[in-house]
C-alpha positions as CSV (number, residue, x, y, z in Angstrom):
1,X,180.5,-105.5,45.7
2,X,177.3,-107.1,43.7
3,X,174.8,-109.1,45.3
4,X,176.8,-111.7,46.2
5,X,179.4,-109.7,48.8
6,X,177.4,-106.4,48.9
7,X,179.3,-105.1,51.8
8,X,182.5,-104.3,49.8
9,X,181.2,-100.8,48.6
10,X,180.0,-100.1,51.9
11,X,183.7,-100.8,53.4
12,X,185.3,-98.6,50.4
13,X,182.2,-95.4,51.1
14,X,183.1,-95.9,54.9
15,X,187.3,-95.6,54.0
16,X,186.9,-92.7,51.8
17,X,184.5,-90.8,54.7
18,X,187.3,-91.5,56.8
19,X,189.6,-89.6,54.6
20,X,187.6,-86.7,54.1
21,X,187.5,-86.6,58.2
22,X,191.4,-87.1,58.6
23,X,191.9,-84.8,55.9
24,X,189.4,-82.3,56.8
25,X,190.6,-82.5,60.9
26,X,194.4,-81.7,59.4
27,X,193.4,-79.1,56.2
28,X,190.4,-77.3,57.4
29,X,189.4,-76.7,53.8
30,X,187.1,-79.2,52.8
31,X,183.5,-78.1,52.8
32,X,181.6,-81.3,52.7
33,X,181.2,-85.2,51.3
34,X,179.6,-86.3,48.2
35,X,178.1,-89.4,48.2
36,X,178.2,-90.9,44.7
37,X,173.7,-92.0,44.6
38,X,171.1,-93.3,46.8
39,X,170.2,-96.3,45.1
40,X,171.9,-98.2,42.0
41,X,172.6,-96.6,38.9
42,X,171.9,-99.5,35.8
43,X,172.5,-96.8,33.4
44,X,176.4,-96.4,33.8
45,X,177.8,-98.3,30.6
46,X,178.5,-96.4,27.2
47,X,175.1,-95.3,26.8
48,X,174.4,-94.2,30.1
49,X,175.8,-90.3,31.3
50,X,178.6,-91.6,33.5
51,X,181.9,-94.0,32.9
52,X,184.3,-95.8,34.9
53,X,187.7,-93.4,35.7
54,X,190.0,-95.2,33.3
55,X,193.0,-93.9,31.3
56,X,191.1,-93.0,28.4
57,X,187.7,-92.2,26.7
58,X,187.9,-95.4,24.7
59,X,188.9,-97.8,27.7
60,X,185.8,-96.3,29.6
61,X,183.3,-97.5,26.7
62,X,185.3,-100.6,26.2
63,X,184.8,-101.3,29.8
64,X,181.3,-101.1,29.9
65,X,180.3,-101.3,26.3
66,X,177.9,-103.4,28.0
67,X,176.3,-101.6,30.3
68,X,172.4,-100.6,30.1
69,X,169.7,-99.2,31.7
70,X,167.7,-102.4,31.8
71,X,170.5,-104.5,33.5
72,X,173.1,-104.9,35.9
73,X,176.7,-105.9,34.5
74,X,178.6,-107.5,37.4
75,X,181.3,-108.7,35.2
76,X,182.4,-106.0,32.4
77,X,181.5,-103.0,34.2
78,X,184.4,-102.7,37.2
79,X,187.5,-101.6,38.1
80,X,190.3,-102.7,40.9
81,X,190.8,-100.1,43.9
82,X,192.7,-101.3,46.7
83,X,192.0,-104.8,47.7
84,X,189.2,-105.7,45.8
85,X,187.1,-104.4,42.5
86,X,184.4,-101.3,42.4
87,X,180.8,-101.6,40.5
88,X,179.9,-98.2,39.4
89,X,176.1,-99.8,38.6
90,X,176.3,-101.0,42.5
91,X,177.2,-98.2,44.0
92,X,174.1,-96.8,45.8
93,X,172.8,-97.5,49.3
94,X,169.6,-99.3,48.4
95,X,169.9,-101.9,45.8
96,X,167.2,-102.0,42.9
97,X,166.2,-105.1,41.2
98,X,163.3,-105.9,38.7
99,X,161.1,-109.3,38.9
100,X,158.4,-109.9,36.3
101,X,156.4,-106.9,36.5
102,X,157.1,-105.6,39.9
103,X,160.4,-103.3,40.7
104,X,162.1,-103.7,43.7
105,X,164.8,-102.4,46.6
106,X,166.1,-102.9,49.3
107,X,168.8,-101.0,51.6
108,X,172.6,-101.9,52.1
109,X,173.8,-99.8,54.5
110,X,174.0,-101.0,58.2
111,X,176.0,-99.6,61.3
112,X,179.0,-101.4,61.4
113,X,179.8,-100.1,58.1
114,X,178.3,-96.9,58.2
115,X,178.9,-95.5,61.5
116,X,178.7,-91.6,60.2
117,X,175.6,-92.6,59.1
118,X,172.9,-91.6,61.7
119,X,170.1,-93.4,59.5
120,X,171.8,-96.7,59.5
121,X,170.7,-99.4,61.4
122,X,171.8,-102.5,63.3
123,X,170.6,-105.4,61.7
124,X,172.1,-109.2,61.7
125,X,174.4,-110.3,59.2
126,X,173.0,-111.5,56.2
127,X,170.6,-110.6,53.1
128,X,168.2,-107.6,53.9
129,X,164.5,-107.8,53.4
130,X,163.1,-106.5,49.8
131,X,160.3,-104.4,48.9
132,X,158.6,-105.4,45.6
133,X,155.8,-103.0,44.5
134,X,153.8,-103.2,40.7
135,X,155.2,-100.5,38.7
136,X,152.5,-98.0,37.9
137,X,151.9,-96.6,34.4
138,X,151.9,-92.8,33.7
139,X,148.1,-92.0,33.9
140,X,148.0,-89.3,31.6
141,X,149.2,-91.9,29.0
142,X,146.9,-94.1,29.9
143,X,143.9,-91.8,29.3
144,X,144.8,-90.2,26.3
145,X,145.6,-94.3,23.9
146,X,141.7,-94.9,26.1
147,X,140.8,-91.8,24.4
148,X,141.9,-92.1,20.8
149,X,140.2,-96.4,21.2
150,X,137.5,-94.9,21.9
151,X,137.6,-91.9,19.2
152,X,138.5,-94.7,17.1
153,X,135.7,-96.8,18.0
154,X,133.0,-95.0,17.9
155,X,134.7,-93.5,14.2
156,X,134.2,-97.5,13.0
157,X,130.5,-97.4,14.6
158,X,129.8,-94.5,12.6
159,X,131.2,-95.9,9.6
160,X,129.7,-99.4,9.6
161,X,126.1,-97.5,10.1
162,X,126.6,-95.6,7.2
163,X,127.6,-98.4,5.1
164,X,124.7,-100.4,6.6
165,X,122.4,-97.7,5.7
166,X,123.8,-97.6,2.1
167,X,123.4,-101.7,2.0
168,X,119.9,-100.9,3.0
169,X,119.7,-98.9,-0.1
170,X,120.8,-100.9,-2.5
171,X,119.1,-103.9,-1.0
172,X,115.4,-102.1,-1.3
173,X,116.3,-101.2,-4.9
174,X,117.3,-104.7,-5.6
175,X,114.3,-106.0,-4.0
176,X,111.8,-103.4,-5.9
177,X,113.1,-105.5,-9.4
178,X,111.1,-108.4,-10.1
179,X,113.4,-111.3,-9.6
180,X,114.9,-113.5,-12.1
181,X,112.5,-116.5,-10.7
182,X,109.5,-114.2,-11.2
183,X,110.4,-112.9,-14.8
184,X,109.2,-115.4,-17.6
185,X,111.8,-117.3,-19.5
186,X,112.6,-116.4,-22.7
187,X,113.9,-118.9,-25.6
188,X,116.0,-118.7,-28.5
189,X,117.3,-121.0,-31.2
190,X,119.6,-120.7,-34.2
191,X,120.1,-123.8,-36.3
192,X,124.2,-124.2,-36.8
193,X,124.7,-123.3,-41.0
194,X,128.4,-122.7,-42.3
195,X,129.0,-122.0,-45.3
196,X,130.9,-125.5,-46.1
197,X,128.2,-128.2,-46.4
198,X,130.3,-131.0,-45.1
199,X,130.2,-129.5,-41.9
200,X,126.1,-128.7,-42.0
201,X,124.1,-131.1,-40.1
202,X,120.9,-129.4,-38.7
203,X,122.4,-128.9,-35.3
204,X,120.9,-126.1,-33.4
205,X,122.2,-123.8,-30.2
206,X,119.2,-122.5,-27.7
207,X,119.6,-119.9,-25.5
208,X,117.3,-119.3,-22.6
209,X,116.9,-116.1,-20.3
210,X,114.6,-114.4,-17.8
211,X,116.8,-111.1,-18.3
212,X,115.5,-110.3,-22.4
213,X,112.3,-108.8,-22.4
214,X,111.0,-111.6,-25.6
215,X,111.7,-114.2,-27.6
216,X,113.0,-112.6,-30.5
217,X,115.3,-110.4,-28.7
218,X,117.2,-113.6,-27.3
219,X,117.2,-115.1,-30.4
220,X,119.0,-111.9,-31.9
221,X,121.3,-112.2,-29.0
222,X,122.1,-115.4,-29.6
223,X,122.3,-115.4,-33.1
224,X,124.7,-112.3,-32.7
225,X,127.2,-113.8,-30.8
226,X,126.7,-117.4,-32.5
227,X,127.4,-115.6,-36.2
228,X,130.6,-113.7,-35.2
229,X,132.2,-117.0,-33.4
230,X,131.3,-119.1,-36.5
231,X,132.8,-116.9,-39.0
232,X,136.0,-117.0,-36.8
233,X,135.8,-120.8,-36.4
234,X,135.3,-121.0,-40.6
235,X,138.7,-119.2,-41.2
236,X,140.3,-120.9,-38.4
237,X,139.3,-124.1,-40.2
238,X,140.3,-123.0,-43.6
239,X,143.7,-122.0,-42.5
240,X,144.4,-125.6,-41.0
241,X,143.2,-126.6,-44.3
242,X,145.7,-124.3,-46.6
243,X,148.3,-125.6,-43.5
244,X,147.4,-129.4,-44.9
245,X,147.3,-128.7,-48.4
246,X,150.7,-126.7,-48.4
247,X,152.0,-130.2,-46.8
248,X,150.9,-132.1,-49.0
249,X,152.4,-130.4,-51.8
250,X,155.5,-129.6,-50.1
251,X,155.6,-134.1,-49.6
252,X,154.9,-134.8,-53.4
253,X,157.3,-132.3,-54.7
254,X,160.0,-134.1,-52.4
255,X,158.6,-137.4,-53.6
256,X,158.8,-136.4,-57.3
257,X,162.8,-134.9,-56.3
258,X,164.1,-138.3,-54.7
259,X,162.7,-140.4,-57.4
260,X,165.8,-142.7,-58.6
261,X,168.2,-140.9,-56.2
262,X,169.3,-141.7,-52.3
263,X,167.3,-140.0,-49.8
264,X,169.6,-138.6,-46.8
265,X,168.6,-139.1,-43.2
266,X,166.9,-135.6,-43.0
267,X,164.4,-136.3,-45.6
268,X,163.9,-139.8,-44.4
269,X,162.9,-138.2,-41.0
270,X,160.8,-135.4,-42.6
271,X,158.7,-138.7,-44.4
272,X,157.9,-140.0,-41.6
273,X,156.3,-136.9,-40.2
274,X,153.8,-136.5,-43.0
275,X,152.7,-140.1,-42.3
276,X,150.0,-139.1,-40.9
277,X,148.6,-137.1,-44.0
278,X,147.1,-140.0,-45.5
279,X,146.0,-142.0,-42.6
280,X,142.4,-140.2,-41.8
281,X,141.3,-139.0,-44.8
282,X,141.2,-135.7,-47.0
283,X,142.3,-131.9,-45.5
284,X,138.9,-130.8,-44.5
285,X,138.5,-134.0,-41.9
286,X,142.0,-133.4,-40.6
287,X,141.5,-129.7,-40.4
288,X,138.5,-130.3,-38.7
289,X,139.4,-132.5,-35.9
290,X,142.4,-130.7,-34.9
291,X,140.4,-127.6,-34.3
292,X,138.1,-129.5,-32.6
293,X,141.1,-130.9,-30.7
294,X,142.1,-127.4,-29.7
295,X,139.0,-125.8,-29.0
296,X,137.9,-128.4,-26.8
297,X,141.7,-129.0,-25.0
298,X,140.5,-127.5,-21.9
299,X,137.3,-129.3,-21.8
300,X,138.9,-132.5,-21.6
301,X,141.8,-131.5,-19.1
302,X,138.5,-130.7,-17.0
303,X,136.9,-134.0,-17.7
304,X,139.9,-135.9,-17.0
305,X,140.8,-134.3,-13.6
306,X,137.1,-134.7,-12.5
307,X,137.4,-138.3,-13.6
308,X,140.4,-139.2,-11.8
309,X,139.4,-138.0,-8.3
310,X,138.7,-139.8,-5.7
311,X,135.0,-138.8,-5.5
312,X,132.5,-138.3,-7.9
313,X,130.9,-135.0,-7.4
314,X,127.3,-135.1,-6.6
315,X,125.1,-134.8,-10.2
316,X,128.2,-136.3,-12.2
317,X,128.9,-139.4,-13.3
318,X,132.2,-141.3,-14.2
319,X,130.9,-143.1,-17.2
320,X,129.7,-139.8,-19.0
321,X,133.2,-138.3,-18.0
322,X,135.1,-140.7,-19.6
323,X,132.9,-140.4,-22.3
324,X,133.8,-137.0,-23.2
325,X,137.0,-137.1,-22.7
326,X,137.4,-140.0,-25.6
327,X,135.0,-137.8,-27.6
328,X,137.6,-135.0,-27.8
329,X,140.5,-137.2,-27.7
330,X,139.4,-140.0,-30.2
331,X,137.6,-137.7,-32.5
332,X,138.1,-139.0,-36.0
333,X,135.9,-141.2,-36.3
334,X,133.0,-138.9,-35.2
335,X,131.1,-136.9,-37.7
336,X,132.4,-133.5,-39.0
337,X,129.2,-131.9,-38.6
338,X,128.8,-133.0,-34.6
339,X,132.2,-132.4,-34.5
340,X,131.8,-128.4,-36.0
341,X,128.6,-127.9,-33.8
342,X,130.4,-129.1,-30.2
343,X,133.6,-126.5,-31.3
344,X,131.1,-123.5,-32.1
345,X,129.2,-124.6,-28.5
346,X,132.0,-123.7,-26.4
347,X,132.6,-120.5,-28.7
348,X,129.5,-119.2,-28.2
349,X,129.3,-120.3,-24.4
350,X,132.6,-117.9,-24.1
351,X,131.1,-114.8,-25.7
352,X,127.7,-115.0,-24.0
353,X,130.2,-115.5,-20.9
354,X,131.3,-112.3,-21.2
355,X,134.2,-112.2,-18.5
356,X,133.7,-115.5,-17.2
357,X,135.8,-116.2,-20.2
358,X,138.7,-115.8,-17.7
359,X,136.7,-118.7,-15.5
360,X,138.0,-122.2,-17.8
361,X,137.0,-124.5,-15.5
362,X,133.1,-122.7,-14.9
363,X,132.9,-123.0,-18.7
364,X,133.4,-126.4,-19.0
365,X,131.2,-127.6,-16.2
366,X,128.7,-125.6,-17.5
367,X,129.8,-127.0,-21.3
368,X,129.3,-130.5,-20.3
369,X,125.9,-130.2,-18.4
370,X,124.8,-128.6,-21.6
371,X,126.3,-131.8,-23.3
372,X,125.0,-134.1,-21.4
373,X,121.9,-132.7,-21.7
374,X,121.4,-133.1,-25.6
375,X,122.6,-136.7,-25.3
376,X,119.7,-137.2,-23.1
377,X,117.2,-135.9,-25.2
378,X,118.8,-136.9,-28.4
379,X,120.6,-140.2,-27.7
380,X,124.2,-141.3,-28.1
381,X,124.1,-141.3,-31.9
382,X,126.3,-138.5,-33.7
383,X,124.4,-138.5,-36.7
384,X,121.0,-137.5,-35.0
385,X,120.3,-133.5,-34.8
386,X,121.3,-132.2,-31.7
387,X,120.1,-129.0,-29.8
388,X,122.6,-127.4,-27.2
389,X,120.6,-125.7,-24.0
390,X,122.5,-122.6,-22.7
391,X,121.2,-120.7,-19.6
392,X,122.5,-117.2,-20.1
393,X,121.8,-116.4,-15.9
394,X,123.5,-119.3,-15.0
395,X,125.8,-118.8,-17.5
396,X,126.9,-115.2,-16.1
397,X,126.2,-116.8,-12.4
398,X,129.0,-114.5,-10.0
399,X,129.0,-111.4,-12.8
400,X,126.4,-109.7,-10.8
401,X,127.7,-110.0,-7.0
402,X,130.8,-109.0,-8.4
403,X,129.7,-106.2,-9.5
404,X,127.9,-105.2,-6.0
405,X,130.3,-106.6,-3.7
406,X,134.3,-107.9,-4.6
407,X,135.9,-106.7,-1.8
408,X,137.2,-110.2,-0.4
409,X,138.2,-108.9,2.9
410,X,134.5,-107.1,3.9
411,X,131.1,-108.8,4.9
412,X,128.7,-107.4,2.7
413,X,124.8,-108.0,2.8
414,X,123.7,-109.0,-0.4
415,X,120.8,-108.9,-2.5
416,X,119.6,-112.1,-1.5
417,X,119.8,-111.4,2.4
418,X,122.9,-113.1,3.3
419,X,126.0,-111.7,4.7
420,X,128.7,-112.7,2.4
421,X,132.9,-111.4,1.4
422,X,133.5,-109.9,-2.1
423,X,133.9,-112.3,-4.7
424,X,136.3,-112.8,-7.5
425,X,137.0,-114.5,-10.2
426,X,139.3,-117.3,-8.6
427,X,135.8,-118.4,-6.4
428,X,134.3,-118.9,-9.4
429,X,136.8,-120.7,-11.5
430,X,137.0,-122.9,-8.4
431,X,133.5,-123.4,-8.3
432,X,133.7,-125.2,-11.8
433,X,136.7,-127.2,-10.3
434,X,134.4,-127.8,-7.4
435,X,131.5,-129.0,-9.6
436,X,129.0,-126.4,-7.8
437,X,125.5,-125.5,-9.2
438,X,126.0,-122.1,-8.3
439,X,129.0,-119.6,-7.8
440,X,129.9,-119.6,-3.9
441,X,133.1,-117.7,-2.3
442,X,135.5,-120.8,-2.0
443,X,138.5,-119.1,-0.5
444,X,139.3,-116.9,2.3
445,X,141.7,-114.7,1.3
446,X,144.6,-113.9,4.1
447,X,144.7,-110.8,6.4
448,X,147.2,-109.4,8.9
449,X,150.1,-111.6,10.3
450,X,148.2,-114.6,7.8
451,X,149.7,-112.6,4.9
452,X,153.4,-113.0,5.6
453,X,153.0,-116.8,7.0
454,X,151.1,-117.1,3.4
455,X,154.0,-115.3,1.7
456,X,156.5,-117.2,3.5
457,X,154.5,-120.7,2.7
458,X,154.3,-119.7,-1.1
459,X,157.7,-118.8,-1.5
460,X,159.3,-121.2,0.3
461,X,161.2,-122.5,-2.3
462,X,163.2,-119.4,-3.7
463,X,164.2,-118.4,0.2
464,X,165.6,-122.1,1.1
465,X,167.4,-122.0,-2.6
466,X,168.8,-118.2,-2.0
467,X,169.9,-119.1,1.8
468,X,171.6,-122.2,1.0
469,X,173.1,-120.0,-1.8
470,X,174.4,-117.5,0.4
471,X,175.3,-119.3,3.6
């Protein structure tokens, strides 16, 4: 039987005793009775040690393919005898049962069906009482994982100490320098001069640092970086001029072909793009505001996504915004000079930059506060000298913690005194998206389980488009 007629195996025990009796009374040459277990045996399907008599192997695992230590199978697991069916898994005296965390028994046997049994007892018909106890863990196991926590612990005390000590370290050092607030500020100017007058207009780029020890070594700095980027920015220029002039000819040699004759639809379509050669002037202007264009492309994306948000960030203003965004797009009608001078601005903002070269959007918040600036002091007019301000600290503004601290997943005391995870060069390209003074950690890079809920969010598209696929 199972639980719900559990004197059935009791009946079938009692029967076969009796045999062995009858047999034993008749024979004389039985020397004693076997009884099958004590208390249930769960573990009696195919990977348990014991299988149900059946005709063959196979039809023994088949039978109880089922089976498991961890569960009673009261279905499967069986096999007819005489007038009713056999469960090997209920077989013992004492039943065994498991209920949240506690394990249980409780006996079967009772004297009307085990009368050769002198432990049995007499007890009314019915369920009879269980006895749940909490299993108890294996001790031994149980000291040696509070061991190796607290090996382990006191192995990451140990550790963070010695890091500590080593921030302490570096933090006295730090703190020994004279700060950039204490050092005097050095300035340097170079006055814009390319070689093609029509682009010459007595602009002028100043760079200011507390890092150079005088004022002649920033203005060799400056002038270093501001020389290389304008020679580059020449040729660049001069090829979008050879670009123009080898259109133009290439248009009047076509004009001169077709004259008297039928033009077909390709050449008709090839007129209409050089169209635009003779709407805005001569080579040099057209050259010169489509590098500008170019150079300045990412500056205006900038401007334009700051524009259109909802809020204005806090030291910006709308107006100005816009109005560098229609100074890049709507360009030819500015001065080539201006023009030339705003191009060779963001140039040398990149080199001084250093790495934050891979940091667009910190470039061109910094690039427009430098703007703005000049307008101020100079006024809206194009035609007016203008003097670009570049702060080479704020400038490099993250390089510096990077360089002490860019592990995103540790808290690190830094220089300044405040506990703070590595940062990298997203946090500070974000920053400039942001619209912040200075470089902050703006994202909290995922750890543990967060990793695969991140993957899983990021790559949600591919895995719905590959199991619809393949379902």
């Amino acid at each position: 039987g199972n639980e719900t007629a559990p004197p059935h195996q009791q009946l079938i025990l009692r029967e076969a005793y009796e045999s062995y009796l009858r047999v034993n009374a008749s024979q004389g040459n039985l020397d004693g009775f076997v009884l099958d277990e004590w208390q249930d045996d769960w573990d009696r399907g195919t990977r348990g040690p014991f299988f149900l008599a059946q005709g063959s192997v196979q039809e023994m695992k088949r039978s109880c393919e089922w089976g498991g230590r961890f569960s009673h199978d009261v279905t499967r697991c069986r096999r007819p005898v005489g007038f009713g069916n056999i469960y090997p898994e209920f077989f013992g005296q004492a039943s065994t049962s498991s209920a949240l965390l506690q394990h249980c028994a409780a006996p079967r046997f009772r004297k009307d069906y085990f009368s050769f049994n002198n432990l049995a007892v007499t007890a009314a018909p019915g369920r009879l009482p269980i006895e749940c106890r909490f299993s108890e863990p294996n001790f031994v196991i149980v000291y040696c994982a509070l061991g190796v926590m607290m090996l382990v612990g006191i192995t990451q005390v140990l550790r963070t100490s010695c890091r500590d000590c080593k921030s302490r370290a570096r933090s006295s050092i730090a703190e020994s320098a004279p700060r950039a607030e204490e050092r005097p500020l050095r300035t340097g100017h170079v006055t814009i001069t390319p070689k093609q007058v029509r682009l010459r207009g007595s602009h002028a780029i100043e760079l200011q640092s507390c890092r150079l020890r005088s004022n002649e070594e920033v203005g060799w700095w400056l002038w270093c970086h501001l020389s290389a980027q304008q020679t580059i920015l020449e040729k660049q220029i001069q090829a979008e001029v050879t670009a123009r002039s080898a259109l133009r000819s290439r248009s009047k040699y076509r004009d001169e072909s077709h004259v008297g004759g039928e033009m077909d639809d390709q050449d008709e379509s090839e007129d209409d793009d050089d169209d635009f050669l003779d709407d805005l002037g001569d080579d040099l202007t057209l050259a010169m505001i489509t590098v500008h264009r170019r150079v300045l492309e990412g500056v205006a994306a900038w401007c334009g996504y700051v524009h259109g948000g909802l809020l204005t960030p806090q030291g910006l203003e709308r107006e100005k915004l816009k109005g560098v965004l229609t100074s890049v797009d709507e360009n030819h009608v500015r001065p080539l000079p201006k023009l030339f001078a705003e191009a060779l601005l963001l140039r040398t903002m990149e080199s001084l930059g250093e790495q934050i070269l891979h940091c667009p959007e910190r470039l061109a918040l910094l690039y427009y506060k430098s703007l703005v600036v000049s307008q101020d002091e100079s006024g809206d007019d194009d035609q007016r000298p203008a003097s670009f301000r570049i702060d080479l600290e704020q400038l490099q503004d993250g390089l510096d913690q990077m360089q002490f601290h860019s592990n995103p997943y540790a808290w690190k005391k830094m220089p300044n005194g405040s506990k703070e995870l590595g940062l990298n060069f997203d946090d500070i390209n974000e920053s400039g998206i942001q619209c912040r003074d200075g470089v902050a950690k703006t994202f909290k890079e995922p750890r543990s389980a967060m990793v695969l809920l991140d993957f899983i969010i990021c790559y949600r598209v591919p895995f719905m488009l590959k199991s619809w696929t393949f379902l």
